[in-house]
N, CA, C and O atoms as CSV, one atom per row, in Angstrom:
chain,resi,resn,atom,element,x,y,z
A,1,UNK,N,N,-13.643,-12.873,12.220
A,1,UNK,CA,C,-13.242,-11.621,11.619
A,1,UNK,C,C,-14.162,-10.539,12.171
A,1,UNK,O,O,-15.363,-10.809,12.146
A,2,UNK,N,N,-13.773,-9.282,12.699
A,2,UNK,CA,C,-14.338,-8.393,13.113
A,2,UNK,C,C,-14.003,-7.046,12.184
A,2,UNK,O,O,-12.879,-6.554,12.082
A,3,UNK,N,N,-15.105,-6.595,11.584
A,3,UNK,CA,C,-14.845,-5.302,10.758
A,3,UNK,C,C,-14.831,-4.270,11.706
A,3,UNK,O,O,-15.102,-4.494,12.885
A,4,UNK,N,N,-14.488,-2.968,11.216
A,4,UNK,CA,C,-14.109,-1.694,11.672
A,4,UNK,C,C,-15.366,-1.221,11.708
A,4,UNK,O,O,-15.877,-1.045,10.602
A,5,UNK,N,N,-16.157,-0.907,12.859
A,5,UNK,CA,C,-17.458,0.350,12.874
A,5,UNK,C,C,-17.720,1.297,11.966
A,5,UNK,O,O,-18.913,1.463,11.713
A,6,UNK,N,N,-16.759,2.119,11.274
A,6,UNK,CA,C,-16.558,2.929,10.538
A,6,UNK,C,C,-15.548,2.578,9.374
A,6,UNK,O,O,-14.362,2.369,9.628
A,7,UNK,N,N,-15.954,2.530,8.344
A,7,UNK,CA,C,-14.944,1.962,7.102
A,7,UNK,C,C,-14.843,3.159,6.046
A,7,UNK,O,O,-14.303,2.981,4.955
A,8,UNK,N,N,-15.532,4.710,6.526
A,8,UNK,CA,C,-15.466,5.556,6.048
A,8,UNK,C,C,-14.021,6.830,6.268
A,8,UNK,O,O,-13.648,7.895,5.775
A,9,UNK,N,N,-13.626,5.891,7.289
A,9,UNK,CA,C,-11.989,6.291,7.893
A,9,UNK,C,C,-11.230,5.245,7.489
A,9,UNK,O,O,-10.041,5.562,7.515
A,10,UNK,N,N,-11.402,4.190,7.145
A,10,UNK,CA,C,-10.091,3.527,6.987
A,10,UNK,C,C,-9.167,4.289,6.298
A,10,UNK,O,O,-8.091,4.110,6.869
A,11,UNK,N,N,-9.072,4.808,5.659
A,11,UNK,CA,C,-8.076,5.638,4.797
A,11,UNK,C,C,-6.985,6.456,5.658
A,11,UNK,O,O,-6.112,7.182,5.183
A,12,UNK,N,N,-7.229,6.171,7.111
A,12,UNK,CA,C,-6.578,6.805,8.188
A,12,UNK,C,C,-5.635,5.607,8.909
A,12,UNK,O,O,-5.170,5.842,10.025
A,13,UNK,N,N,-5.377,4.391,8.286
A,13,UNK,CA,C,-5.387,3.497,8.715
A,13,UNK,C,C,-3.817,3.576,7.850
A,13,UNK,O,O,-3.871,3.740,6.631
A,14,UNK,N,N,-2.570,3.466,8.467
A,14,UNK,CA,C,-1.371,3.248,7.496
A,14,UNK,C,C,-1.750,1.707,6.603
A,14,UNK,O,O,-1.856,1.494,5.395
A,15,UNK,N,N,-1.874,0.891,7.680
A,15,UNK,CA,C,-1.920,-0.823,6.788
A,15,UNK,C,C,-2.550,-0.463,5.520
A,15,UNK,O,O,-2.045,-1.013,4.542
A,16,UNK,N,N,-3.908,0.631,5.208
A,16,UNK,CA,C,-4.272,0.797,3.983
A,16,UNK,C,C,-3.969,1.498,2.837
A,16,UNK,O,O,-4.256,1.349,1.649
A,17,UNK,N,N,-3.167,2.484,3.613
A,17,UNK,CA,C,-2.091,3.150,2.967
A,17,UNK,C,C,-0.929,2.886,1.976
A,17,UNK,O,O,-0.598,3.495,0.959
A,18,UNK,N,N,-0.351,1.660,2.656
A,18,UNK,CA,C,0.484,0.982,2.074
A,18,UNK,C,C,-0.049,-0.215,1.129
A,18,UNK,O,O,0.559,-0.840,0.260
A,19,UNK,N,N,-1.324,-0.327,1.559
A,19,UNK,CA,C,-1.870,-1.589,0.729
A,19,UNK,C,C,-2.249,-0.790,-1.153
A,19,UNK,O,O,-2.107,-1.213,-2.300
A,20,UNK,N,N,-2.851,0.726,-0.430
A,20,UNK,CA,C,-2.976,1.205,-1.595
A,20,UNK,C,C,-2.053,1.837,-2.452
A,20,UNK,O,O,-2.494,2.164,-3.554
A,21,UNK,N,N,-0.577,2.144,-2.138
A,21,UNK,CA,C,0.682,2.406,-2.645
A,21,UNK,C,C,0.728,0.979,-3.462
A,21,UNK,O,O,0.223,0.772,-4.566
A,22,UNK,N,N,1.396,0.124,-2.716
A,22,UNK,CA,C,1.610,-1.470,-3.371
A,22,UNK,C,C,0.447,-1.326,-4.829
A,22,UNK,O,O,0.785,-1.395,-6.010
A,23,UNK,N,N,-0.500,-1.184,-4.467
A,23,UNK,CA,C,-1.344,-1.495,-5.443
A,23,UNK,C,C,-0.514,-0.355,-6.552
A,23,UNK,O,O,0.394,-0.749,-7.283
A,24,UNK,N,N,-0.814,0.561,-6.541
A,24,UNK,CA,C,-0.468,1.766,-7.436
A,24,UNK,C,C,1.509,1.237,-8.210
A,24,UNK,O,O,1.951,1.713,-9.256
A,25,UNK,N,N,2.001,0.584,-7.635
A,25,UNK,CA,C,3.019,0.097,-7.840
A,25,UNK,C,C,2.827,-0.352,-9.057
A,25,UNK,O,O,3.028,-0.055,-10.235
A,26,UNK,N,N,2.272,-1.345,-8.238
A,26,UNK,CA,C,2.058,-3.228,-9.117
A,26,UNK,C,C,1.232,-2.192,-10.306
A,26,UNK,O,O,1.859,-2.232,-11.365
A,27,UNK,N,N,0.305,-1.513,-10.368
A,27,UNK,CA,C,-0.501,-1.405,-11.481
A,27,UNK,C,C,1.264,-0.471,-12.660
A,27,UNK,O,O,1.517,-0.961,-13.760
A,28,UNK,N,N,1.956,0.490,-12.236
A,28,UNK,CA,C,2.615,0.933,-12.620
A,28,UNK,C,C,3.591,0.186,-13.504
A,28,UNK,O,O,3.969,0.682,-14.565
A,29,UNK,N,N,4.113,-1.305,-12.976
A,29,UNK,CA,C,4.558,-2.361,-13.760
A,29,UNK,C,C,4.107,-2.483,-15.060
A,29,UNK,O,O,4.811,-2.657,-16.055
A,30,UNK,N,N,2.773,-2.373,-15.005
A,30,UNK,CA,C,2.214,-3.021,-16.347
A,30,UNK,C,C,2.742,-1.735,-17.104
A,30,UNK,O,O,3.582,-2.077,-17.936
A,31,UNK,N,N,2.544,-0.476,-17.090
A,31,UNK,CA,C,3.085,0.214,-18.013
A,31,UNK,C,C,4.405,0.384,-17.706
A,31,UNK,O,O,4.502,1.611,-17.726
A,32,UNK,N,N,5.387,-0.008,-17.459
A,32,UNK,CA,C,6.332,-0.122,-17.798
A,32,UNK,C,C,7.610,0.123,-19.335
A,32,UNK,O,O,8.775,0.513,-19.411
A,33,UNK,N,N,6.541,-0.372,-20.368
A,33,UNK,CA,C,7.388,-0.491,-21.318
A,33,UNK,C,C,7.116,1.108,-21.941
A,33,UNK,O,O,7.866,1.469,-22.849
A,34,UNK,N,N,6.248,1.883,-21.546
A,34,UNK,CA,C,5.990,3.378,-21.486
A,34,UNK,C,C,6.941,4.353,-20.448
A,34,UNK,O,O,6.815,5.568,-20.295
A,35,UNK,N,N,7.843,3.530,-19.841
A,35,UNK,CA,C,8.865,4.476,-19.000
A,35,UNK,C,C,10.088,3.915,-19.283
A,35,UNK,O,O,11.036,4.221,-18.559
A,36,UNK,N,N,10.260,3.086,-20.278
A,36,UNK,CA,C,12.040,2.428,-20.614
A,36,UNK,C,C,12.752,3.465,-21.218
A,36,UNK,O,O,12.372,4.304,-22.035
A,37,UNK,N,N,13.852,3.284,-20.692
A,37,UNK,CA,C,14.734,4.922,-20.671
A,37,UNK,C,C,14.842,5.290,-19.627
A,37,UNK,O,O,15.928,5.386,-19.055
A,38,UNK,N,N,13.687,5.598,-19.108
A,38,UNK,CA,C,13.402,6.793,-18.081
A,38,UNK,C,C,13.689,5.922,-16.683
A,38,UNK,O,O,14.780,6.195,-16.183
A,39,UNK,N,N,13.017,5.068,-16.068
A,39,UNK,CA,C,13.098,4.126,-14.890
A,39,UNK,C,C,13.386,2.733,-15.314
A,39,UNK,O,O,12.783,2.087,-16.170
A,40,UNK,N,N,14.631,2.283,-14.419
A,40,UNK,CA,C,14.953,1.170,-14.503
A,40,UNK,C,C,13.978,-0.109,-13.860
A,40,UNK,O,O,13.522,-0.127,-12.717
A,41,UNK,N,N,13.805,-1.084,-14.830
A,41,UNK,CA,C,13.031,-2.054,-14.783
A,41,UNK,C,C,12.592,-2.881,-13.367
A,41,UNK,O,O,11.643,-3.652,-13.225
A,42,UNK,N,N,13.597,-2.462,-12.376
A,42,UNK,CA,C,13.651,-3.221,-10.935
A,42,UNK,C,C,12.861,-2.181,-10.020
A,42,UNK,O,O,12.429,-2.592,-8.944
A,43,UNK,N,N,12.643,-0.808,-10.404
A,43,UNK,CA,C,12.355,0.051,-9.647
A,43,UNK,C,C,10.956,-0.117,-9.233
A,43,UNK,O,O,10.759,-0.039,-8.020
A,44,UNK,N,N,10.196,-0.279,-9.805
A,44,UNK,CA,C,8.209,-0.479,-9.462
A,44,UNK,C,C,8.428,-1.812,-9.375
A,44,UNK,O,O,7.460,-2.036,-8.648
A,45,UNK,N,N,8.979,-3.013,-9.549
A,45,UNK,CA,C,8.968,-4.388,-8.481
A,45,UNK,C,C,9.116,-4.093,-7.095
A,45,UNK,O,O,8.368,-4.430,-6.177
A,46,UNK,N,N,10.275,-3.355,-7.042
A,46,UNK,CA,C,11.333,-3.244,-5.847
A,46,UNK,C,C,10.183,-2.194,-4.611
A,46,UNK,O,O,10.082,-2.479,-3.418
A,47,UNK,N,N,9.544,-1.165,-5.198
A,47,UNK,CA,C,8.996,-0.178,-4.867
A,47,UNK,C,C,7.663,-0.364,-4.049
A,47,UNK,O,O,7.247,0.284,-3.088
A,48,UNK,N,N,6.994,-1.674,-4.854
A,48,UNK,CA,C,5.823,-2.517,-4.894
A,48,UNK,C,C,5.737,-3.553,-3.923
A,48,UNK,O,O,4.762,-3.835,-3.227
A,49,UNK,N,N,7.188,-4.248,-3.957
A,49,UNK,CA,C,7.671,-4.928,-2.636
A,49,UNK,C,C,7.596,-4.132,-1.491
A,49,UNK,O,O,6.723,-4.198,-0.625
A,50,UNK,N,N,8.540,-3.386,-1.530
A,50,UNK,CA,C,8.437,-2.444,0.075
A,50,UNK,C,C,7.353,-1.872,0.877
A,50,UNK,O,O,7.191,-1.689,2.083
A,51,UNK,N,N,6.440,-1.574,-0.518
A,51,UNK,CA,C,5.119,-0.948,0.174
A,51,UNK,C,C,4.442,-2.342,0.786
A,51,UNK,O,O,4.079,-2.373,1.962
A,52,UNK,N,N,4.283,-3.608,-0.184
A,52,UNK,CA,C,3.817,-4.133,0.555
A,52,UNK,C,C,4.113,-4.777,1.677
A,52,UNK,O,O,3.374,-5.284,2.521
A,53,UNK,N,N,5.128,-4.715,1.609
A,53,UNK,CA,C,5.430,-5.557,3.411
A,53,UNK,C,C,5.557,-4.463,4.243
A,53,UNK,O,O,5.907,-4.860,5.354
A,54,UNK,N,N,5.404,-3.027,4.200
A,54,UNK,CA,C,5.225,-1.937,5.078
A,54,UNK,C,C,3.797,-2.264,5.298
A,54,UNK,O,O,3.439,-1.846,6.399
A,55,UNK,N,N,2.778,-2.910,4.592
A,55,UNK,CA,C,1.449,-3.224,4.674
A,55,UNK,C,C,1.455,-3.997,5.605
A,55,UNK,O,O,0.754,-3.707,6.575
A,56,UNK,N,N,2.148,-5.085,5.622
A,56,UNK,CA,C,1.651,-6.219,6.350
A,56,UNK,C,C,2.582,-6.025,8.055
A,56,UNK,O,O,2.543,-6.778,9.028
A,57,UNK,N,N,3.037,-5.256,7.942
A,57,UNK,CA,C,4.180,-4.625,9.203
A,57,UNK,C,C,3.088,-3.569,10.269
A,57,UNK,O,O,2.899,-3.538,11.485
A,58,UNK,N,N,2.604,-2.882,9.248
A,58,UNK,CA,C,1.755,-1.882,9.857
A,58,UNK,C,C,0.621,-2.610,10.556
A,58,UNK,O,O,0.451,-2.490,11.769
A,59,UNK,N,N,-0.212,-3.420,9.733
A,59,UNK,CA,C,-1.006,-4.292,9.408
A,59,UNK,C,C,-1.206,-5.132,11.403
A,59,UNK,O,O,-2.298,-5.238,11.959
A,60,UNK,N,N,-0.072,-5.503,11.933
A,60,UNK,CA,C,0.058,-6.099,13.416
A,60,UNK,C,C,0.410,-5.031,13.854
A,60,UNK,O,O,0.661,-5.296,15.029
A,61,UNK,N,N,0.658,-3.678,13.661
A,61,UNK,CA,C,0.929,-2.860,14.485
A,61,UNK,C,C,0.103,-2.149,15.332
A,61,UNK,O,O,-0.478,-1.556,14.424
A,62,UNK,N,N,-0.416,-1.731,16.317
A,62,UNK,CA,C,-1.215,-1.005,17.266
A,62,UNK,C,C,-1.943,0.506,16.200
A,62,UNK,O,O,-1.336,1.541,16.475
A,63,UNK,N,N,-2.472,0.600,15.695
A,63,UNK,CA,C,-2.639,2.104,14.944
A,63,UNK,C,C,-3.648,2.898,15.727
A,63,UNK,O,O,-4.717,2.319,15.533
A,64,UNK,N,N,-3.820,3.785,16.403
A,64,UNK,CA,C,-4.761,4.647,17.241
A,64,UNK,C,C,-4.901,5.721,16.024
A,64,UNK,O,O,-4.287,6.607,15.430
A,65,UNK,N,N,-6.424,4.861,16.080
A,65,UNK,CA,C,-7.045,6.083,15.265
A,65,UNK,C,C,-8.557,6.294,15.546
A,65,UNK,O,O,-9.314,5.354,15.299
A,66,UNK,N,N,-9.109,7.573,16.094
A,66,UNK,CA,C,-10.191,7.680,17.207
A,66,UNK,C,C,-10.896,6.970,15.960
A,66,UNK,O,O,-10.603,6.546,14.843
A,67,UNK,N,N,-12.198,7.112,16.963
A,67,UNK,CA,C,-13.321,6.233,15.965
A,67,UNK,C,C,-13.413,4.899,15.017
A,67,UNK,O,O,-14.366,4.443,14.386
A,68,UNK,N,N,-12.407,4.562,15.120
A,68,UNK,CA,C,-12.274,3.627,14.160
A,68,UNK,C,C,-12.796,2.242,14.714
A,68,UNK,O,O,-13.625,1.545,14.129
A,69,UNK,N,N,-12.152,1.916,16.013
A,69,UNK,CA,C,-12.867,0.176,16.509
A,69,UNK,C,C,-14.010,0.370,17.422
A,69,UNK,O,O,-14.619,-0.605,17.864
């Protein structure tokens, strides 16, 4: 495993982007029963899914971002 030189940019990094959406998802689930009515129950699964496999897509993808490796 080789870390990033700078981990004060990752945030420039889509793979983390999406890792931190997914997260914000999944945490959104739990309150859930605070948005019934309002958003249907499949929507922050469904939402939570996408981000994360945009994570893991990005994740093998080439990302040029100066400074970073």
């Amino acid at each position: 495993m080789k870390l990033i030189e700078n981990p004060k940019q990752a945030h420039r990094l889509w793979s983390m982007r999406f890792a931190v959406l997914a997260a914000l998802f999944g945490a959104l689930e739990l309150s859930l029963p605070l948005w019934q009515g309002i958003v249907p129950p499949s929507v922050f699964a469904a939402l939570s899914t996408v981000s994360a496999a945009l994570a893991a897509v990005s994740r093998v993808v080439k990302q040029n971002v100066d400074n970073l490796d």
